[in-house]
N, C-alpha and C positions, 0 to 999 in steps of 0.2 A: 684658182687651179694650182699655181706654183706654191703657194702657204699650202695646200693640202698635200700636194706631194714633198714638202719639205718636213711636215708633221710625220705623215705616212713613212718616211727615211729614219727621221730621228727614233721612232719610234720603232723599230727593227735593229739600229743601232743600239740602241737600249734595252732589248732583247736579245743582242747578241753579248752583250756586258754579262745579263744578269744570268744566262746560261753558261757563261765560263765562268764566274763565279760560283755557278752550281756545281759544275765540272771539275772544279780545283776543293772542293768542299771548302771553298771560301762563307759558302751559305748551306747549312745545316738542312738536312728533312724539318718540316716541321715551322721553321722560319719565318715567319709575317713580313710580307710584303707593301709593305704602306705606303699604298701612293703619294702621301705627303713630303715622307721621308725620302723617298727617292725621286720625286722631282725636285726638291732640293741638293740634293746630292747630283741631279746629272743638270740642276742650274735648270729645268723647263716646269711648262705649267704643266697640270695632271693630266691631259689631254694622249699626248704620246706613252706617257707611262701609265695610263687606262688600258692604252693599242697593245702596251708590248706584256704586259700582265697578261690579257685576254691570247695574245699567239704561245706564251707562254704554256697553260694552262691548254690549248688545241693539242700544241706538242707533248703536253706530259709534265712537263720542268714544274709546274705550278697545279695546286688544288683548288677551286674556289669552295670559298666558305658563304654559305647567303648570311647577308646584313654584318658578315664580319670580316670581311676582304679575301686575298688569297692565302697561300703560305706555299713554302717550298713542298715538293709530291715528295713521297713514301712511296715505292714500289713493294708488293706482297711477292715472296718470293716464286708463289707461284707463278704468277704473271712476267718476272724476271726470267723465268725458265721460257712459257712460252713467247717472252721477245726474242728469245737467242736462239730459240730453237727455229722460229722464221728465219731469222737472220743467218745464221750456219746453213739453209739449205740456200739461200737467195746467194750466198758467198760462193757455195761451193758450186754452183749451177755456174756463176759467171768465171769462175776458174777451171772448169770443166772447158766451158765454149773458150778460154781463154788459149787451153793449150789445143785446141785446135783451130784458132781465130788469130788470132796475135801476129801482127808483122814483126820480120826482123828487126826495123827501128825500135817496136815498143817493147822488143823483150829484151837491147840494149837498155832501153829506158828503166827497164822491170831490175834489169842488174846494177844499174848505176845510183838506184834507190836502196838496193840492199845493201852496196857497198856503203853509203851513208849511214846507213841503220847500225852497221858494224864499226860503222868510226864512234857515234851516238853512244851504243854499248860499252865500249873499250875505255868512253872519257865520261859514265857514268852518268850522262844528262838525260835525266825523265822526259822534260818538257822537250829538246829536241828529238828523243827518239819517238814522241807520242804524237809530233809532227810529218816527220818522215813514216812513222805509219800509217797516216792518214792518207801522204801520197800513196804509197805504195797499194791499199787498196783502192782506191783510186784509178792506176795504173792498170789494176787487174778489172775494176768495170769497165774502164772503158776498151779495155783488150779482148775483150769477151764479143764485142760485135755487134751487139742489142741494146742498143738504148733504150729501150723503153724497161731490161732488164735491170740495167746501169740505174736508171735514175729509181725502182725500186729500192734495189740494193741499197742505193744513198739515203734515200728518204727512210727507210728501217733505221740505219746506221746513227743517223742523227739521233732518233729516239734513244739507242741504246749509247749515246756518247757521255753518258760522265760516268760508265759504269766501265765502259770500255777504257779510259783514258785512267781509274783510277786504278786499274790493276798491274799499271804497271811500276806502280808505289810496293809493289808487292816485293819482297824478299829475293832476289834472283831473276825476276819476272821477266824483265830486258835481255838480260841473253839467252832463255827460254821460247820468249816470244821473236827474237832472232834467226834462232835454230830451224823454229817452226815456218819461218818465212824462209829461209831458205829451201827448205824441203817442197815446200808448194812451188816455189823457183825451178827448182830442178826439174818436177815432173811435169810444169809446164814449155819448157825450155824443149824436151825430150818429146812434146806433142803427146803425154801420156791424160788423156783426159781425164781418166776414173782414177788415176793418183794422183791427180790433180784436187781434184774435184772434194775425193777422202781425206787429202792432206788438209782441205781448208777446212773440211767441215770438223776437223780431228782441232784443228789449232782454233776455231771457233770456240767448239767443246769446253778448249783448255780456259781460255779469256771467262766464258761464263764462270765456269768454277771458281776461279780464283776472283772474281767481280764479286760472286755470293760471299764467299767466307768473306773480303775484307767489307763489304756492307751491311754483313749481319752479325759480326762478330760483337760481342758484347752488347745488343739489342738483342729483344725481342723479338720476332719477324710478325708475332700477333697482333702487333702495334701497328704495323705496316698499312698505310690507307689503301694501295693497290688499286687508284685511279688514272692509270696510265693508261 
């Protein structure tokens, strides 16, 4: 039982590797996943990297190929569209219930994340402000009331995270996506629900757009396998 749950660990850990590697486009659409190759690389038998291939590929991050292994997924842009377009109304639904939910502690908390975000922006760090974003929506599900909303909204989120994480590589994108969080701040702060609610789903909008142009820019989107 403890080798199985120690298999079952490593092989989630190994899953969370090969998805921020996806995430930083360290690993390419397209990409062969070879279980050889990567239990050598993470030092284990193929066993765990069988496990984390297969939740790979549950999640989206990987395509299986029969009798030729996986590879990194292609999203088709239309499927891009309808992930965000779930996703902006699940966001804006729990920022809605947020400015009418939210205790005074959590909407200290909601400002002392945006104050981060704005230090983030000003000393021009990608990777920390694409951390503090993660709190910050975060913040807004669990201030919303609903957990069973909350843990939607997350589970979406995840799907849509290396498209979400890479737009902010984008030209300005950081104090754009700043601005826009504070604005969802404000009208929740003020118990305005339905500017609340339009501000996320307005700043959702923006993240898609800018996610499509920087992952299809120079590609074909025909090519796109669109197995997510």
């Amino acid at each position: 039982m403890t080798e199985r749950r120690s298999a079952v660990t490593r092989a989630e850990e190994i899953r969370a590797r090969i998805a921020e590697d996806i995430v930083r486009g360290h690993l390419s659409p397209g990409s062969p996943l070879e279980e050889i190759e990567l239990a050598r690389a993470f030092n284990v038998s193929r066993t765990p990297v069988r496990e984390a291939i297969r939740q790979l590929e549950a999640e989206g991050f990987a395509t299986a190929r029969p009798r030729r292994g996986a590879v990194v997924a292609t999203i088709a842009p239309d499927r891009l569209h309808e992930m965000f377009e779930v996703m902006a109304e699940l966001e804006a639904l729990c920022a809605g219930y947020c400015a009418r939910a939210m205790t005074l502690e959590q909407g200290r908390g909601l400002e002392a994340v945006l104050a981060e975000g704005a230090t983030a922006v000003a000393a021009g760090e990608v990777l920390a402000y694409s951390a503090v974003n993660e709190r910050f929506h975060d913040l807004i599900y669990g201030g919303s009331g609903n957990q069973f909303l909350a843990d939607l909204a997350l589970s979406v989120r995840r799907r849509c995270a290396p498209f979400r994480r890479a737009q902010f590589y984008s030209l300005g994108r950081l104090q754009r996506s700043h601005e826009e969080h504070s604005g969802i701040v404000a009208a929740i702060l003020r118990g305005d629900a339905a500017a609340a609610a339009a501000a996320m789903r307005a700043h959702i909008g923006t993240v898609e757009k800018t996610a499509e142009r920087m992952t299809y820019s120079g590609s074909d989107p025909a090519d796109a396998i669109g197995a997510w």
